[in-house]
Every structure is written in structure tokens, then in C-alpha cells.
N, C-alpha and C positions, 0 to 999 in steps of 0.2 A: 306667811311672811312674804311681804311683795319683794320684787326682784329687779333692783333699781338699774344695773346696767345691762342695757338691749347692744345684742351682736345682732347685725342684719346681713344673711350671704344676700348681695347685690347695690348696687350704690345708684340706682334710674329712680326716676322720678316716681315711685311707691314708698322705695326709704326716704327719698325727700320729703314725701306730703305726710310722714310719721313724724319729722322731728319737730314742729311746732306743738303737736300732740306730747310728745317726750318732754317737752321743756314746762309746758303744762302740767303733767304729770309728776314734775319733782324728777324726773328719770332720764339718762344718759344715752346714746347713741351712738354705735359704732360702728361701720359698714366696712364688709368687705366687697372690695372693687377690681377692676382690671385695671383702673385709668384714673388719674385726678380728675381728668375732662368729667367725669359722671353728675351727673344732677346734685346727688344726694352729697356729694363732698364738701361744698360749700356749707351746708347745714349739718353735717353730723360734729359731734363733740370728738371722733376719734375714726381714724381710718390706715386702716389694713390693705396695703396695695397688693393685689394677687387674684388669676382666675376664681370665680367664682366657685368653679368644682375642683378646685385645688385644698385636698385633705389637710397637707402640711400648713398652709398658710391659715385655715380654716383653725388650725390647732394654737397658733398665733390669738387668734381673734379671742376663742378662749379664754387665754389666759389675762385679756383684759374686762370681759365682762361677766355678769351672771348667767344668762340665758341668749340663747339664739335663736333666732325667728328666720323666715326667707320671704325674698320680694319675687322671685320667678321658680319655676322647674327645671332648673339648669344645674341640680343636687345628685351627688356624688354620693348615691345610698354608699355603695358597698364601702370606699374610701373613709367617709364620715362612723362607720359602726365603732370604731377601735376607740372612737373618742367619746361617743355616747355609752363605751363600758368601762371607760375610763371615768365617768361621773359629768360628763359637760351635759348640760339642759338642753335639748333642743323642742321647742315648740313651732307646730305640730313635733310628737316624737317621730323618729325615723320610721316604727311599726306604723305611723299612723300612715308615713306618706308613701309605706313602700307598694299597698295595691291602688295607688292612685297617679302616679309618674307616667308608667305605661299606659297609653289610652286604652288598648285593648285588652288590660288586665285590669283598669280601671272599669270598664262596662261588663265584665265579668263580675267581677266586686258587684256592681251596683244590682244587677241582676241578682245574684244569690241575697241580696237583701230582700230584695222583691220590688226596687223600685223601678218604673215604666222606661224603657227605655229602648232607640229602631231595632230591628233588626239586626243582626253583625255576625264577625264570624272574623279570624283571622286571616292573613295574607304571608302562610310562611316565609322565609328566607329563602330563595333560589327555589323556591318552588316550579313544579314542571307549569309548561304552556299548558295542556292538558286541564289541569287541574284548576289552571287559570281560570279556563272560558267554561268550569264545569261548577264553580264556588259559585256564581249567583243565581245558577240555572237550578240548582240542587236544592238552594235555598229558596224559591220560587220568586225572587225578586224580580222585578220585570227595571229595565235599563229607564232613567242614567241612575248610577251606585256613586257613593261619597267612597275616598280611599284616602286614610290619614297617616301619614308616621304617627309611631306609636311612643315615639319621644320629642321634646323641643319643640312643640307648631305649635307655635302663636300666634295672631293677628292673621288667620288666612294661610299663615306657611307651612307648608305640608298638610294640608287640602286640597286635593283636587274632586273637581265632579264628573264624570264620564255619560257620555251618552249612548255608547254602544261597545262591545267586545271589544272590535278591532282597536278603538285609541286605547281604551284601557290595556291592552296585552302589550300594545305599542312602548307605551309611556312606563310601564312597570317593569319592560327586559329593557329600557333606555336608563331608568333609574337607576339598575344592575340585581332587578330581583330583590331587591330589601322588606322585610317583615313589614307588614304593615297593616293596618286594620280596614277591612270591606265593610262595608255599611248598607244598608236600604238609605234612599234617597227619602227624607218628609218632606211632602208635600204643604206644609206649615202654613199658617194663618198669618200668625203674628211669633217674633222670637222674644222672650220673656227671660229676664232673670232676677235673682234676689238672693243679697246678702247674707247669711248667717254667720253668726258667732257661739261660741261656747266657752266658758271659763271654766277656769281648772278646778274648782269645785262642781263643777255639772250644769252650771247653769247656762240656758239657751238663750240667744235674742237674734229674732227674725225679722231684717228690716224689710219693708214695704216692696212688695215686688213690680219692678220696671221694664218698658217696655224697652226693648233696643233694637235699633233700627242699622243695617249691616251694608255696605255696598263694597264688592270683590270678597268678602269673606272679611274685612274688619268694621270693627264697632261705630258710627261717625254719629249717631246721637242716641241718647237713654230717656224716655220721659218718664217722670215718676209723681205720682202713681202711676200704674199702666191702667187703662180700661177695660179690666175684666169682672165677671162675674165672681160672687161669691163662694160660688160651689169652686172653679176653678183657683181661687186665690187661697181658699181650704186647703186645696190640695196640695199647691204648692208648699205651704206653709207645714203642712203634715211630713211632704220627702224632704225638708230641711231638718226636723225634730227627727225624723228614723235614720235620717244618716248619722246625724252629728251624735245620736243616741246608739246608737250601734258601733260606730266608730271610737267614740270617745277621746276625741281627740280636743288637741284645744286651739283654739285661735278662729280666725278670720277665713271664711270659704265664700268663692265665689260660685253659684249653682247656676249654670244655663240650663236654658228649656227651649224646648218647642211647643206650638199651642195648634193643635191642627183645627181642619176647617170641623167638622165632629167633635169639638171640646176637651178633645184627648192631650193630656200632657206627658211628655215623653221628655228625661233627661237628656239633655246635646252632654254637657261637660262639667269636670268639677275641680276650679281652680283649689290649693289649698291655698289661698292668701288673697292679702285684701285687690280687688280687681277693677278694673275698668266702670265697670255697667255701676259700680257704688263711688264715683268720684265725686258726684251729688252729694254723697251724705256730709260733704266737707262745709258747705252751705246751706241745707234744706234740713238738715237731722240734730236731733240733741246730741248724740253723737257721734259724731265722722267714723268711718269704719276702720281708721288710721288710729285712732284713741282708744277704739275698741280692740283692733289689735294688740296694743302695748296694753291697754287693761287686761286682754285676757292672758298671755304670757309671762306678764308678770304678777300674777297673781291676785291684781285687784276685780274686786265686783263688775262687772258688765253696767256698761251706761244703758241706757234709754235709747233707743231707736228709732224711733216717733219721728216724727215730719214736724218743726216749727212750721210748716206756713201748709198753703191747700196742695203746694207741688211745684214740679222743677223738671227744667226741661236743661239737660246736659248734652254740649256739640265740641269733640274733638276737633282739635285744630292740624291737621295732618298735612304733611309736608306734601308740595308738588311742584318742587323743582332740585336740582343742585343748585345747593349756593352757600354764600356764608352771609348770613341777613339775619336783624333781629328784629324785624316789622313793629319796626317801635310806633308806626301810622299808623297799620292797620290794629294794632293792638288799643290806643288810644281810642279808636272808633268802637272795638268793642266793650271797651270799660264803660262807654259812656252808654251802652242801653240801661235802661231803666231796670233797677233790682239785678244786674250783672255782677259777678264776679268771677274774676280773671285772673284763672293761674296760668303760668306761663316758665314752663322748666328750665329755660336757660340752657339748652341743647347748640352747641356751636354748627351743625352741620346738617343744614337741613338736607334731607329728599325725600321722594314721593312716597308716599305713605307713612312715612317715621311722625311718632305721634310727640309734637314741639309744645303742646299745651291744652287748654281743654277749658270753656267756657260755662257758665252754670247762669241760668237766671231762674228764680224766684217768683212764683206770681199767687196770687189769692184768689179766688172768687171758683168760676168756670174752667176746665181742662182744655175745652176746646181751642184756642190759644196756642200752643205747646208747637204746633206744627210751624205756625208763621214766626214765631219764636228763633225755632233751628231754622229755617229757612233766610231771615234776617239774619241769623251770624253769618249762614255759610256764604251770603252772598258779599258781606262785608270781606270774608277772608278769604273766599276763591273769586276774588273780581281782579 
């Protein structure tokens, strides 16, 4: 039986780009948010004002729709259980998401699967100095080490990369000693991700895996298809089928990857929900991975994933300045490349980095292309 009203915890522009899919779909939409300001308010059918990891309010949402889905990791495992044994739907379930929240229990997860992924090891709470400068020496990693919080880091935050003891022992008794996950640094080639889905009858679909291109730690263009080999795009395609089959979860995952210079692919992260590097699929795929979401949560069959056209080159529009501006100019310039299409979230305040929108263009023939593509946007929007 499909499951016609969608709860979304979060109201940003991921529940935005679901409701035209929702209305498509015959299906309703209801977000919970912190603010009217949010993206997704203006397009949901119904909204629930309250933090996002706020249980009680979350309990609210409930009792207006059939099933709940999420747009970030800002999820209230322990808070939210009382209502998933009370009978409320949450897609992914709460079992699904709870070895995937924490990064460092999430690369534990991933590892007892058996899939590829750096080196690590955790970064206890208040751990001695001691113990600090003896975690990567023991693990034979030689300096700089990646160090993540193990909750909340998105877009770059709560990443940092280290190049020797002394900043790191610096920066982690300056932080106050907080858990966190130690890493080997890869040396990477190219950074690689791709979409999957699963529906609640078990079925998988694997969209075309993208190259994405990162500058300070966030995403600023995806080309898709990426340029890689068959044996590696196999593989890819294989750790999306043993996760999502092992897991058994349902919905929309975003899988990062590294591709190193030796062909080696090694999992970076694993969003549960529909993600950045697949905003492409709103204009290049049969369909969008916002349709595929709402298809798979609520119970209908999985669309097609397939590429309408040869590929697509996708360039975040990223804030860089304070101000209150809706570059209704520069936006104009972008609509008008050839094969463009221009979402644009409708974000009252911009600043540097906060991502205001996100460009997509189309093309047929040859890939080669793709690069002066994104380089044409960025210079229309950072001129």
C-alpha cells in the first residue's frame, strides 16, 4: 500500500527539491523546521514549526502524516525511539540509521561489511596527550591525518587535515578534548560519488556514478558521468548493492568515494539521504533522486535512473559575501547558457560558503566539454 503523506525532519532546500516530485507523485508533504525563513516552507503542503531534533514536535508531525523521511543528520536517535514503538513509520528506520550518524561507528559498520575503506581508529573524549601523539605512530601512518567529529560535519565542518603532531595535539586540547575520528590522509586521484536507492520491497537502483570536484572541504561542481574505468565503476556499483543489501534499509543514500592514483577505491562517507553530488539527477535522469526518495518511502516501485541525455555537468552556487541580495543579474546570465537549468533556493541571507543554489547544464556528444562548462558558470557567478 503506498503511503501518501510524507513527514520530512528538515525544511532546506533537499525537502524543497522533493515537493514538485510529491505533487507529481499524487503525495503530500510536510516538513519539520526551525523557521518559516527555510526553503522548503514555501512548497510543502503542511509545516510543523520546531527544531529539527525536537522528539515532542517530531510527535506533532506524526500525527499528520503516514511516513517520515529526513533531509540531514541532525536526528534525535534516542528521543525519536518511543515513537517508532509507538507505530510512527520512519524511513530509513531508526535501526537503519543508528550505525551510520556517528562517523566513527559508521566506518566501523562499514569495515565489518567488508567494504574498502582509509585507515582510522578513534579519538576518545579527554583522552591523555600521551595517547594523542602515540594513535598515529602505532597505527603506522606517517603525517598529515584527516580528524572529523563524529556527529553534525557537513560541507567541510568538523574536518580538519593536520600536518604534523604538534597542530594536531594543539587544536584537539584547544577544541576541549572531544571524541573524534583519526583517519590516514588518501592521497586520491579523483573524488567519486553515486547515488543509490532501495525500495521497501528490496529493490535496488544505482545511479551513474559522478565525479565531484571539492575546494576547502565542500562540493562546488559534480560531472556526470565521471571518467572512469569499467573494472572501477563495477566496483563501485558492487559496494552500493552490499551496503544497501546488508543494511536493508530503504530510501535515498549518498555514497562518497576516493579513487586513488593505483585504482583503489576506498569509501570517504555515507549520507542517508538524497545528497548533493545527485542534484543532477533533477535534469539529466528519468528520475530525480527526490522522486526516488518519495518512491521509495512510500512504498511505490523505484523509477529508472538512466541519464536522458550523454551527461551533465552540476556547479553550486555558494555564497561569498554577507549580504541580503537575490542576484536576480547574475541569475539571468546563468539561465541563459545553452541546455541550463537553474534552481535557485530562495535563501534570504547570503554568506560565504552557504550553498544559495545550484546550476545544471546538459550536453550530448563528447565529455570533454564539462570542465569549461563549470568554469563558464563559476566565472558568471564569482565575477
Amino acid at each position: 500500500m503506498s503511503l501518501k503523506r510524507v513527514g520530512v525532519l528538515g525544511g532546506g532546500q533537499l525537502a524543497a527539491m522533493m515537493a514538485s516530485a510529491a505533487e507529481a507523485l499524487g503525495s503530500s508533504l510536510v516538513v519539520q523546521t526551525p523557521s518559516f525563513e527555510k526553503p522548503a516552507v514555501a512548497k510543502a503542503d503542511d509545516v510543523v514549526i520546531g527544531a529539527v531534533d525536537d522528539a515532542e514536535v517530531t510527535a506533532q508531525l506524526a500525527r499528520r502524516c503516514d511516513v517520515i523521511t529526513f533531509e540531514n543528520e541532525f536526528i534525535n536517535l534516542e528521543g525519536l525511539m518511543p515513537l517508532a514503538k509507538q507505530g510512527v513509520c520512519f524511513r530509513p528506520s531508526l535501526e537503519n540509521l543508528a550505525p551510520l550518524l556517528d562517523k566513527y561507528r559508521q566506518r566501523c559498520y562499514l569495515q565489518e561489511l567488508g567494504l574498502p575503506v582509509p585507515r582510522f581508529t578513534a579519538l576518545e573524549a579527554g583522552g591523555e596527550g600521551k595517547k594523542l601523539s602515540s594513535l598515529a605512530k602505532e597505527a603506522s601512518w606517517d603525517f598529515p591525518v584527516v580528524v572529523k567529529a563524529r556527529r553534525h560535519g557537513y560541507d567541510g565542518q568538523g574536518t580538519l587535515i593536520f600536518k604534523d603532531q604538534q597542530a594536531l595535539s594543539k587544536t584537539w586540547e584547544d577544541l576541549g578534548c572531544p571524541a573524534m575520528l583519526l583517519e590516514e590522509f588518501v592521497p586520491f586521484e579523483r573524488e567519486l560519488a553515486v547515488i543509490a536507492a532501495r525500495g521497501a520491497t528490496g529493490e535496488i537502483a544505482v545511479y551513474p556514478v559522478v565525479e565531484t570536484q571539492q575546494e576547502d572541504q565542500v562540493c562546488h561542481r559534480v560531472i556526470a558521468p565521471a571518467a572512469i574505468s569499467e573494472s572501477v565503476n563495477s566496483q563501485i556499483e558492487a559496494i552500493a548493492h552490499t551496503f544497501l543489501s546488508q543494511l536493508q534499509a530503504v530510501g535515498v543514500f549518498g555514497i562518497e568515494l576516493f579513487l586513488t592514483p593505483a585504482g583503489e577505491v576506498l569509501v570517504n562517507e555515507i549520507a542517508p539521504r538524497t545528497h548533493n553530488s545527485g542534484h543532477y539527477t533533477l535534469d539529466a535522469c528519468e528520475t530525480s533522486q527526490f522522486e526516488q526518495q518519495l518512491r521509495a518511502v512510500t512504498g511505490l516501485p523505484l523509477g529508472s535512473p538512466t541519464l536522458h541525455c550523454d551527461g551533465a555537468v552540476m556547479v553550486n552556487l555558494l555564497g561569498y559575501e554577507y549580504a541580503q541580495h537575490d542576484y536576480a543579474a547574475k541569475r539571468e546570465k546563468l539561465a541563459q547558457i545553452p541546455k541550463a537549468h537553474l534552481h535557485w533556493y530562495g535563501k534570504t541571507e547570503p554568506r560565504p560558503g552557504r550553498k544559495l543554489g545550484h546550476v545544471t547544464v546538459l550536453w550530448e556528444g563528447q565529455h570533454s566539454g564539462a570542465e569549461a562548462i563549470a568554469d563558464q558558470i563559476s566565472s558568471l557567478w564569482y565575477d
